[in-house]
N, C-alpha and C positions, 0 to 999 in steps of 0.2 A: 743474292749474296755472292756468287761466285764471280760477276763481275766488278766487287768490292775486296779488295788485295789488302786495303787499307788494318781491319778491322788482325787477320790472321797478325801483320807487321805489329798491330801495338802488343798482341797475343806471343808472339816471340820477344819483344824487349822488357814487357814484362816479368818470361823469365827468365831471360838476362838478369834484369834487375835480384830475382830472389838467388842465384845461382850465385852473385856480387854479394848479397847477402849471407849465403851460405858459406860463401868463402870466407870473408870474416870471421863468422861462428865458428870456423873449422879451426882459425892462426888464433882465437882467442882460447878456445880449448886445450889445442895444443899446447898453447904455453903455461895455462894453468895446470897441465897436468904437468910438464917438464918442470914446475916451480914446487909442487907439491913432495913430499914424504912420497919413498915407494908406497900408494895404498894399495895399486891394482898391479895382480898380476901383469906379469912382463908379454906374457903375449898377448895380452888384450895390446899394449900399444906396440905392437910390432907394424901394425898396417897402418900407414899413412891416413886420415882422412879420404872417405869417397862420397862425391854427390854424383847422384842418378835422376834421372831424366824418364820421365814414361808419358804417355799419351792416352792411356785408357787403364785408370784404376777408375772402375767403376762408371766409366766411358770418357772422365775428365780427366785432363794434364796435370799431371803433378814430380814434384823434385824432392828427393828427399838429401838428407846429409848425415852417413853412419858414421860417430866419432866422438868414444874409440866405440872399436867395433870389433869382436870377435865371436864370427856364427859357425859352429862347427853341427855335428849331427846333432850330439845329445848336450852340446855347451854351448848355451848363449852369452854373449854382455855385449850390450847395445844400447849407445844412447842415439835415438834418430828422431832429428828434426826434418818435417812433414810441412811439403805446403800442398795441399790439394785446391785446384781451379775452383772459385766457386762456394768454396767450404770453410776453408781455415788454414792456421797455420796449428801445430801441432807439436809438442816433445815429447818423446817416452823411452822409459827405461826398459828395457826387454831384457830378464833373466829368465836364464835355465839350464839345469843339469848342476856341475860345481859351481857355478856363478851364483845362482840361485841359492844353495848353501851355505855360499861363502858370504852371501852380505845380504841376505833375508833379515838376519838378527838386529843387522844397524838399519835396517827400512824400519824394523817393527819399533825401535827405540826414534830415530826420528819420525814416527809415521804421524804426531798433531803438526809439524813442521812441512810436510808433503799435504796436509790437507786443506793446513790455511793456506797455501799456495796453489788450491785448487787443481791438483790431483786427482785422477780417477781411476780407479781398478779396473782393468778390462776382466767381462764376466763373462764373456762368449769359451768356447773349444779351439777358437782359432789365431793363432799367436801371431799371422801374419792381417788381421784384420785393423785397419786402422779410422774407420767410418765412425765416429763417436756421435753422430745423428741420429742411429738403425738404434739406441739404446745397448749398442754392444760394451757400456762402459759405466758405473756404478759408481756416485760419489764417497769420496771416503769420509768416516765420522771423526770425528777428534782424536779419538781413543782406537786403539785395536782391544776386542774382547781376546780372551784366549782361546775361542773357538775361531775364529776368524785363523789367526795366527796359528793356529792347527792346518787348516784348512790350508792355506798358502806353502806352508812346508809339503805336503801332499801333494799338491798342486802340477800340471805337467809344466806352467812355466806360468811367471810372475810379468806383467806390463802394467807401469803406472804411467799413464801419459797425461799430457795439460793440453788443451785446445786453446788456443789465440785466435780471435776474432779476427777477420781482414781487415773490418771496420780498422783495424787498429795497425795497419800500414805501416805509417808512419813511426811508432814505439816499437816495433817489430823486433826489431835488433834489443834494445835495450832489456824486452820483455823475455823474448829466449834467450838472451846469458844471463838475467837471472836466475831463469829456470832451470839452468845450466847449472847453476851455481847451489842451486838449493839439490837437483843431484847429484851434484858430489858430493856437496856437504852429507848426504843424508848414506852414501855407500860409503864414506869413510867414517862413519860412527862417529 
């Protein structure tokens, strides 16, 4: 294998390819939030869009795209789309601290709208875990009980994220700004 150059070259244009992708996703957010009603606090959009680049989550390459994104100690809001080598592409909503306070209420009132859109609860301790194969992630039901919605208020931080098949390449784009789109729709109540 090391004297085949070939195989590493389609492996970098590949993520060329998602990083092209990602950047889209980032001009198309962007302007749906600059089109929208103040909903989100103003420092969440203070930070430009950023896509990162890693080589070993979990020993495979993956890119992800925070936006908007603001990760402080004890406050999260984070929407990051996720493409892991190998695995999937991915979106998720990462709240906590006043973030999580501040728009818990309109997840719980849209939460059958996050689950026909196949949504899943991360139910692991660890908020930076994004592997939805290992069972670290719980589908959601139609309904919230109000022990659930107890439980989430409690909770040290809230992640609802969507997995997208690679199989599905080609929809890629159109499948994450929907997904996009269903959370906004679901933090602006």
């Amino acid at each position: 294998m090391v004297q085949n150059a070939q195989w590493l070259l389609t492996k970098n244009i590949i993520i060329e390819k998602v990083y092209t992708l990602f950047g889209e996703l980032a001009a198309e957010n962007r302007q749906w939030v600059q089109e929208q009603p103040a909903f989100l606090p103003v420092e969440i959009l203070l930070l430009s869009p950023k896509i990162s680049r890693g080589e070993k989550y979990k020993g495979l390459p993956y890119v992800m795209l925070d936006y908007p994104r603001c990760f402080g100690k004890e406050d999260v809001f984070a929407i990051r789309t996720f493409f892991w080598w190998g695995n999937f592409f991915s979106i998720t909503l990462h709240l906590k601290g006043q973030y999580q306070r501040l728009f818990l209420p309109s997840l719980i009132k849209d939460w059958p709208l996050l689950s026909a859109n196949n949504f899943q609860l991360s139910i692991t301790g660890d908020e930076w875990e994004h592997d939805q194969n290992e069972g670290n992630f719980s589908s959601m039901q139609d309904t919230i009980t109000n022990e659930q919605a107890l439980k989430l208020t409690s909770a040290d931080f809230i992640k609802l994220s969507c997995p997208v098949a690679l199989s599905r390449w080609n929809d890629a784009k159109e499948i994450l700004s929907g997904l996009n789109e269903v959370i906004f729709q679901s933090v602006t109540g």
